[in-house]
C-alpha positions as YAML, in Angstrom:
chain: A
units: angstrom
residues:
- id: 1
  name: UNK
  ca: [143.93, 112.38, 82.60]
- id: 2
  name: UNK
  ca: [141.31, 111.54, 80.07]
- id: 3
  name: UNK
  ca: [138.43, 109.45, 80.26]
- id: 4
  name: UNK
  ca: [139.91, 106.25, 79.66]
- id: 5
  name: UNK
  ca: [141.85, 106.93, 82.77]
- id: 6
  name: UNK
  ca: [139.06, 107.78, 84.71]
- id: 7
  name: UNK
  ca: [137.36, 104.62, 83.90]
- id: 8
  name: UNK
  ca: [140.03, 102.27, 84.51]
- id: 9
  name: UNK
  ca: [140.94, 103.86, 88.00]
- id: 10
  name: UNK
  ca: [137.83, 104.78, 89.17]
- id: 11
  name: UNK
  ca: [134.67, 102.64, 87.35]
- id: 12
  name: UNK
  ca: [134.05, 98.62, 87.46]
- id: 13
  name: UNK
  ca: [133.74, 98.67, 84.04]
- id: 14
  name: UNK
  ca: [132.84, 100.51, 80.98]
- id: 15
  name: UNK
  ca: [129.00, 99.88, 79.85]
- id: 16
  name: UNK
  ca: [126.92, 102.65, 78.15]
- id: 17
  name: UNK
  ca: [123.59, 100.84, 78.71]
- id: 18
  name: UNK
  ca: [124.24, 100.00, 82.37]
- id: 19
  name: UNK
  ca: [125.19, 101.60, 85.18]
- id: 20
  name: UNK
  ca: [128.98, 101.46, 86.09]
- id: 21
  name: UNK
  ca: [129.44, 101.26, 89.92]
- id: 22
  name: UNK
  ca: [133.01, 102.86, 91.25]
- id: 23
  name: UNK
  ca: [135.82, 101.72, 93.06]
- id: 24
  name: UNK
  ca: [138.57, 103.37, 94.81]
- id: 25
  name: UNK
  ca: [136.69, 106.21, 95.68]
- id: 26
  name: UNK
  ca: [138.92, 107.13, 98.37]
- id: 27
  name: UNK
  ca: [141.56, 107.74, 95.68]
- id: 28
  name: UNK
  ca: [138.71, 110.05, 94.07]
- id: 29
  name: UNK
  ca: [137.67, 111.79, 96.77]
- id: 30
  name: UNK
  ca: [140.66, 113.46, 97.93]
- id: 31
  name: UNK
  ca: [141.90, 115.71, 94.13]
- id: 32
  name: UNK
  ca: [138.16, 116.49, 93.99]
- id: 33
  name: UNK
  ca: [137.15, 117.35, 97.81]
- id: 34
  name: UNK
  ca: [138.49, 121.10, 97.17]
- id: 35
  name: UNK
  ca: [135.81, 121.87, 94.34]
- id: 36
  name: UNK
  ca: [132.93, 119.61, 95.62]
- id: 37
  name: UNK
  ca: [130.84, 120.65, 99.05]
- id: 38
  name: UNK
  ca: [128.40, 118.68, 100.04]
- id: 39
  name: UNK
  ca: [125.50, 120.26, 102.43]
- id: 40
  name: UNK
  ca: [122.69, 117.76, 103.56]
- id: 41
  name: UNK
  ca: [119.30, 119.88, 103.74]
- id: 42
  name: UNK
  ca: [118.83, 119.31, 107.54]
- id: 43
  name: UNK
  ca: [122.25, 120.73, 108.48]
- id: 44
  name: UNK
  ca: [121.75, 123.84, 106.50]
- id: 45
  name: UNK
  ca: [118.31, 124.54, 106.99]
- id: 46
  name: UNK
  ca: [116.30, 125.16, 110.06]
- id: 47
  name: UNK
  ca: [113.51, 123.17, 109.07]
- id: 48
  name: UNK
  ca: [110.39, 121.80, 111.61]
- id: 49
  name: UNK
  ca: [110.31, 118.38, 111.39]
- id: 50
  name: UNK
  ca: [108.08, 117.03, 108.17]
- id: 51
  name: UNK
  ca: [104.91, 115.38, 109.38]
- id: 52
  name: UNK
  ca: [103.25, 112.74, 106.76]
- id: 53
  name: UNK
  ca: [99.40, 112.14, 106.86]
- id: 54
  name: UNK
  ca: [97.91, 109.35, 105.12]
- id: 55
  name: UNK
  ca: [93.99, 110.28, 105.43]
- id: 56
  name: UNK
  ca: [91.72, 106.76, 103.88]
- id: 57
  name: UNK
  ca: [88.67, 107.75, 102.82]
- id: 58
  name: UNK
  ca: [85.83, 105.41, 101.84]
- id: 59
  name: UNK
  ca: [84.16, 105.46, 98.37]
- id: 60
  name: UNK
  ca: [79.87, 106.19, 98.72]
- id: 61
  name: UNK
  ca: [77.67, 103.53, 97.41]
- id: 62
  name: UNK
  ca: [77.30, 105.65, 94.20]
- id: 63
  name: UNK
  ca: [81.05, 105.83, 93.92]
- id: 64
  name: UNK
  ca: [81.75, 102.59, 94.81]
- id: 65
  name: UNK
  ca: [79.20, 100.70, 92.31]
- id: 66
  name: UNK
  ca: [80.53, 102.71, 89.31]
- id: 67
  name: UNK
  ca: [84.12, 102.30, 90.30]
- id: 68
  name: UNK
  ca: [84.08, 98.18, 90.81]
- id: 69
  name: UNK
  ca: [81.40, 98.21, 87.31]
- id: 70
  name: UNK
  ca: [84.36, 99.80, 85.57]
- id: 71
  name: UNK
  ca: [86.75, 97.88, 87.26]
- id: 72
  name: UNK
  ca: [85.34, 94.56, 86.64]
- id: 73
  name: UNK
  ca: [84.50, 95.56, 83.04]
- id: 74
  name: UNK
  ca: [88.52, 96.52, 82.75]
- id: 75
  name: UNK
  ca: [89.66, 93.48, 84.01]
- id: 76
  name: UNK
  ca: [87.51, 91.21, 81.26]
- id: 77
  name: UNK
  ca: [88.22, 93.17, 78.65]
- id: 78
  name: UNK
  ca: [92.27, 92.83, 79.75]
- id: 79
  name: UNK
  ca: [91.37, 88.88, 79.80]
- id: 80
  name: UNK
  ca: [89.83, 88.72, 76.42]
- id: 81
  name: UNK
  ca: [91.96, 90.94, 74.87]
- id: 82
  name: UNK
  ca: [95.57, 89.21, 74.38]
- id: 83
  name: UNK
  ca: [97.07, 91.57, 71.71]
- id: 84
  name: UNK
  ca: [97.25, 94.53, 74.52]
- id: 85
  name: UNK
  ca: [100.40, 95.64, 75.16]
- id: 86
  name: UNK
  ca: [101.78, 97.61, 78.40]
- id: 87
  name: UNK
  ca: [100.46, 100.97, 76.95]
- id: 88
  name: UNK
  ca: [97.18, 100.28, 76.26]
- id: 89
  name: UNK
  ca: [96.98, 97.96, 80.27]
- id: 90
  name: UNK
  ca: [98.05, 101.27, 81.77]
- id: 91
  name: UNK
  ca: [95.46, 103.42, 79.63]
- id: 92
  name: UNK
  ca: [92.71, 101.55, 81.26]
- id: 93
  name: UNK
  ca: [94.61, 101.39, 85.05]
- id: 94
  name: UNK
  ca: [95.04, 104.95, 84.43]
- id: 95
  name: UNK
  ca: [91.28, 105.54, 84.37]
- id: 96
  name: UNK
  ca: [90.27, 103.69, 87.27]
- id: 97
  name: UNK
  ca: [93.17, 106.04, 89.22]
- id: 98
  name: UNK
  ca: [91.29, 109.01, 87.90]
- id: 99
  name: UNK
  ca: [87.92, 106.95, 88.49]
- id: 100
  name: UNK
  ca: [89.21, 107.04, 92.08]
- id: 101
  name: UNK
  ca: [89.93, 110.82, 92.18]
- id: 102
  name: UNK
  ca: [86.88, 112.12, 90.94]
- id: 103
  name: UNK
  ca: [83.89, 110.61, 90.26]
- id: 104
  name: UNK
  ca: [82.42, 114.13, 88.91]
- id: 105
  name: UNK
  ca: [84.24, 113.74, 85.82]
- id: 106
  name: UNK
  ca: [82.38, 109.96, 85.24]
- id: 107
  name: UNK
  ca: [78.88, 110.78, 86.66]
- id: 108
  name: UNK
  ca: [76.57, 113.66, 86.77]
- id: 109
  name: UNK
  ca: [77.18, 113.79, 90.30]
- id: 110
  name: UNK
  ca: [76.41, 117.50, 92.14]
- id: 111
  name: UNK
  ca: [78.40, 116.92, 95.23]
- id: 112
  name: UNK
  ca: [81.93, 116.77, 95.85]
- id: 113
  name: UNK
  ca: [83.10, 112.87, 96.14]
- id: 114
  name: UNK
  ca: [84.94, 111.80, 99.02]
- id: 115
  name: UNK
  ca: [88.53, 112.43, 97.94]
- id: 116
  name: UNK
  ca: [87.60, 116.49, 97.20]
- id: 117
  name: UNK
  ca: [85.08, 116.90, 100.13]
- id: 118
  name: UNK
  ca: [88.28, 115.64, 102.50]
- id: 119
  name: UNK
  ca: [90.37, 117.73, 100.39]
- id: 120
  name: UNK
  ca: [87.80, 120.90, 101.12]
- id: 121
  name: UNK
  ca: [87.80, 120.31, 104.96]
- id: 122
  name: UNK
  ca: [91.37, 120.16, 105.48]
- id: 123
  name: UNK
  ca: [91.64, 123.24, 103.17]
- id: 124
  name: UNK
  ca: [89.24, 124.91, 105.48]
- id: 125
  name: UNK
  ca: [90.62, 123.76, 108.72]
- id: 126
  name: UNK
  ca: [93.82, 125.14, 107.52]
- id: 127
  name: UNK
  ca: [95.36, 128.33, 108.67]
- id: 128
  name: UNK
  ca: [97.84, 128.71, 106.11]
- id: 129
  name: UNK
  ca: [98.06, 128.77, 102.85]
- id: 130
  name: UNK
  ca: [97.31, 124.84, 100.84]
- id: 131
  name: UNK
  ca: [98.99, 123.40, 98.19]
- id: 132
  name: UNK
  ca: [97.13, 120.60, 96.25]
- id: 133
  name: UNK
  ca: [98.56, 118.30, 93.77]
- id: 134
  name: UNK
  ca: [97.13, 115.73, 91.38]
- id: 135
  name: UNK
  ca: [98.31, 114.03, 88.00]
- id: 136
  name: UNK
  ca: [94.65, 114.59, 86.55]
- id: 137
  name: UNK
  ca: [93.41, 117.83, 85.25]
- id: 138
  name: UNK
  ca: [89.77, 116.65, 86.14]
- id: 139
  name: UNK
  ca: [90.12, 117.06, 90.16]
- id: 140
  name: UNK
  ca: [91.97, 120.09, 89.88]
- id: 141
  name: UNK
  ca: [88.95, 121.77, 87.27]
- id: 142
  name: UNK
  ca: [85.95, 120.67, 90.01]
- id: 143
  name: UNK
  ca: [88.09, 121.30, 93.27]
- id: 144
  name: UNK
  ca: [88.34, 125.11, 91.67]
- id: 145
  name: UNK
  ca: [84.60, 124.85, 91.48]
- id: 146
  name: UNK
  ca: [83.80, 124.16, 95.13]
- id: 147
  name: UNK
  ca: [86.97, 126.49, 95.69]
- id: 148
  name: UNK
  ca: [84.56, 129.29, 94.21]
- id: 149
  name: UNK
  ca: [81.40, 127.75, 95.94]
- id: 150
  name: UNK
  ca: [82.71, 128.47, 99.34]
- id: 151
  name: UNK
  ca: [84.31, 131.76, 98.53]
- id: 152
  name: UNK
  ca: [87.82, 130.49, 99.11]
- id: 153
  name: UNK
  ca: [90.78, 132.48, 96.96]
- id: 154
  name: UNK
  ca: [92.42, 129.87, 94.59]
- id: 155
  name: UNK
  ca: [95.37, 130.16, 91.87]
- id: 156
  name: UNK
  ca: [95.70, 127.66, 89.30]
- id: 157
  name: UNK
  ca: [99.33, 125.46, 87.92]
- id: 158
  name: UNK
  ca: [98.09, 123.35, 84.95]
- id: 159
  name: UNK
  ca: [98.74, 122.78, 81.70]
- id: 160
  name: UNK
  ca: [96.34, 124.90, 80.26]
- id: 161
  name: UNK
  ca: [97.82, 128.43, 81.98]
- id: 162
  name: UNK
  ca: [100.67, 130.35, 80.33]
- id: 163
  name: UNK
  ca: [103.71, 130.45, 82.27]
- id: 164
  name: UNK
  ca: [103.00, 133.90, 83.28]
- id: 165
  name: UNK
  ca: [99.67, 132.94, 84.46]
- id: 166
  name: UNK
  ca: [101.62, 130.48, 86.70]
- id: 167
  name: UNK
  ca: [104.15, 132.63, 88.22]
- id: 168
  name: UNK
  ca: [101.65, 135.11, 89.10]
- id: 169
  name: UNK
  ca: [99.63, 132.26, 91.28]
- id: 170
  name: UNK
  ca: [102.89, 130.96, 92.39]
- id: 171
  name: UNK
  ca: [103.38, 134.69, 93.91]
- id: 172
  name: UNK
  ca: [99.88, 135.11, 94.88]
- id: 173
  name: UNK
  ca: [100.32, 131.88, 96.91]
- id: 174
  name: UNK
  ca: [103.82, 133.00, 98.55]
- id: 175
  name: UNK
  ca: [102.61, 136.18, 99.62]
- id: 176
  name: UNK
  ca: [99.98, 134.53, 101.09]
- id: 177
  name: UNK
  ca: [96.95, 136.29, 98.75]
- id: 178
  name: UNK
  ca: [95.36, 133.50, 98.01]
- id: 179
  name: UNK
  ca: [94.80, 130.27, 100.04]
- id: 180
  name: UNK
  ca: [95.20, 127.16, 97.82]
- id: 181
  name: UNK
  ca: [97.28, 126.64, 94.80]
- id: 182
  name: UNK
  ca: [95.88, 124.00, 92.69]
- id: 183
  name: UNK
  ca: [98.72, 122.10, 90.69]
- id: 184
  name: UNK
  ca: [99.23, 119.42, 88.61]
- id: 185
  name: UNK
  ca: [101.93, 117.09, 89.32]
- id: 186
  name: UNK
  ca: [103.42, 117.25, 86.21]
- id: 187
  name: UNK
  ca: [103.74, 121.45, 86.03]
- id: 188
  name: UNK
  ca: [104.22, 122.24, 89.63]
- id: 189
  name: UNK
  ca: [105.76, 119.44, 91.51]
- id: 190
  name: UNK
  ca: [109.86, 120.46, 90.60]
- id: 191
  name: UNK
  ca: [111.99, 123.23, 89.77]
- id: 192
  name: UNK
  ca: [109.50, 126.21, 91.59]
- id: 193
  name: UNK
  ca: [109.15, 127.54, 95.36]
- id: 194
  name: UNK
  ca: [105.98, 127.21, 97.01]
- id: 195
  name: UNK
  ca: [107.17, 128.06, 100.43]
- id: 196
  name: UNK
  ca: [104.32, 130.28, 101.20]
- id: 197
  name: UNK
  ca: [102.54, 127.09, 101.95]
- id: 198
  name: UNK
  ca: [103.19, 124.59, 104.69]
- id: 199
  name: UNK
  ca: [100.41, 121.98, 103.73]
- id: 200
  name: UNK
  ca: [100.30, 119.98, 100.69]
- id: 201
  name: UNK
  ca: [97.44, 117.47, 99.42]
- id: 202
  name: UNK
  ca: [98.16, 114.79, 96.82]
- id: 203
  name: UNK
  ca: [94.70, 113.74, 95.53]
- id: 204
  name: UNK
  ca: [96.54, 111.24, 94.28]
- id: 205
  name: UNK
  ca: [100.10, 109.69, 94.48]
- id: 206
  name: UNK
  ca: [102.87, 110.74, 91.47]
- id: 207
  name: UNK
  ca: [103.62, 107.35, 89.71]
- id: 208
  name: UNK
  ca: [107.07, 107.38, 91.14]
- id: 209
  name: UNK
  ca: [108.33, 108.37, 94.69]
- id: 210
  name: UNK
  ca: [111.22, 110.79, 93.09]
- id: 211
  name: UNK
  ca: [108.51, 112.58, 91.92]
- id: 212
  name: UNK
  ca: [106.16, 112.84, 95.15]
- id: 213
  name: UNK
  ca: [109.28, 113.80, 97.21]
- id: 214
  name: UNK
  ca: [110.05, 116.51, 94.12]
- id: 215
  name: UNK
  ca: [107.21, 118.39, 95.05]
- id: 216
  name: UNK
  ca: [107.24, 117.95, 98.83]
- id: 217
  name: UNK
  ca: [110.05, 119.87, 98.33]
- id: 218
  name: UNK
  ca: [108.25, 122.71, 96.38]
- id: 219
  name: UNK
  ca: [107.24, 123.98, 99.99]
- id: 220
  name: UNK
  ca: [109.54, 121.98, 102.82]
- id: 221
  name: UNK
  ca: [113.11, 123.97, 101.94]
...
């Protein structure tokens, strides 16, 4: 039948904006089970069982003055400031996340801050190849930097690189060439296979939990 028999036999109601829920899905499920097969991920794969770290680290003094000075400063200027909308609240949120992340790219710090030096030791610890992910380009650029301090082979998936550029550290990083693929969230975390890895590093969390388990799933499949 058409649509409109679809909907009335099979959908609560008819809502474009909201989500319809079904009903008598039994009724559905039998004239479409011959075209529609349905594997779960652990039945047909033989996968090792996923094992999720969460690693706290504490901010320096250093770190930890300029963070709550540009926290507190946020915060006032939030209070004072009525006419911000939503946008503008999650601009400044946005930079204490990347405040967070790396203090390099606030201070004219030298060393690596807490987040990358944990990042660097598991990296090095590591006998297989590392994935790391982060929504901020700023991490990624001085984690490549210590990468090239400590003589450790490193591909790059940001923004900035062509997609050819990309593929060729995706390859690098499958055949096992190189040792850590740095990747943004937003260009590496779905649609590409990063199984030559079997450790991956968020520097920081995607903003939704789709998206972290998207790229999990780069390397666990």
């Amino acid at each position: 039948g058409d649509f409109d028999h679809f909907a009335n036999n099979f959908l609560s109601w008819r809502n474009f904006i909201s989500e319809s829920t079904v009903k008598n899905i039994d009724l559905l499920r039998e004239p479409i089970s011959p075209f529609v097969l349905k594997r779960l991920r652990e039945d047909a794969l033989d996968l090792p069982p996923l094992i999720e770290q969460n690693l706290t680290v504490e901010l320096d003094l250093n770190h930890r003055k300029d963070y709550d000075t540009i926290e507190s400063g946020t915060i006032n200027e939030i209070k004072n400031r009525p006419d911000y909308n939503s946008t503008v609240i999650l601009t400044k949120l946005t930079k204490l996340r990347q405040m967070v992340s790396c203090h390099e790219s606030f201070t004219e710090r030298k060393t690596p801050s807490v987040k990358l030096e944990a990042c660097l030791d598991i990296i090095e610890d590591s006998r297989n190849p590392v994935v790391v992910f982060s929504n901020f380009l700023s991490p990624i650029e001085f984690l490549s930097k210590y990468l090239t301090d400590r003589k450790i082979l490193y591909g790059l998936h940001t923004g900035p690189k062509s997609e050819q550029e990309r593929k060729e550290s995706r390859d690098k990083l499958n055949a096992k060439e190189i040792k850590v693929l740095l990747a943004t969230t937003q260009t590496g975390g779905e649609g590409i296979t990063l199984t030559g890895a079997d450790t991956v590093i968020f520097i920081d969390l995607p903003w939704t939990w789709a998206s972290y388990f998207q790229a999990i799933g780069r390397l666990y499949r």
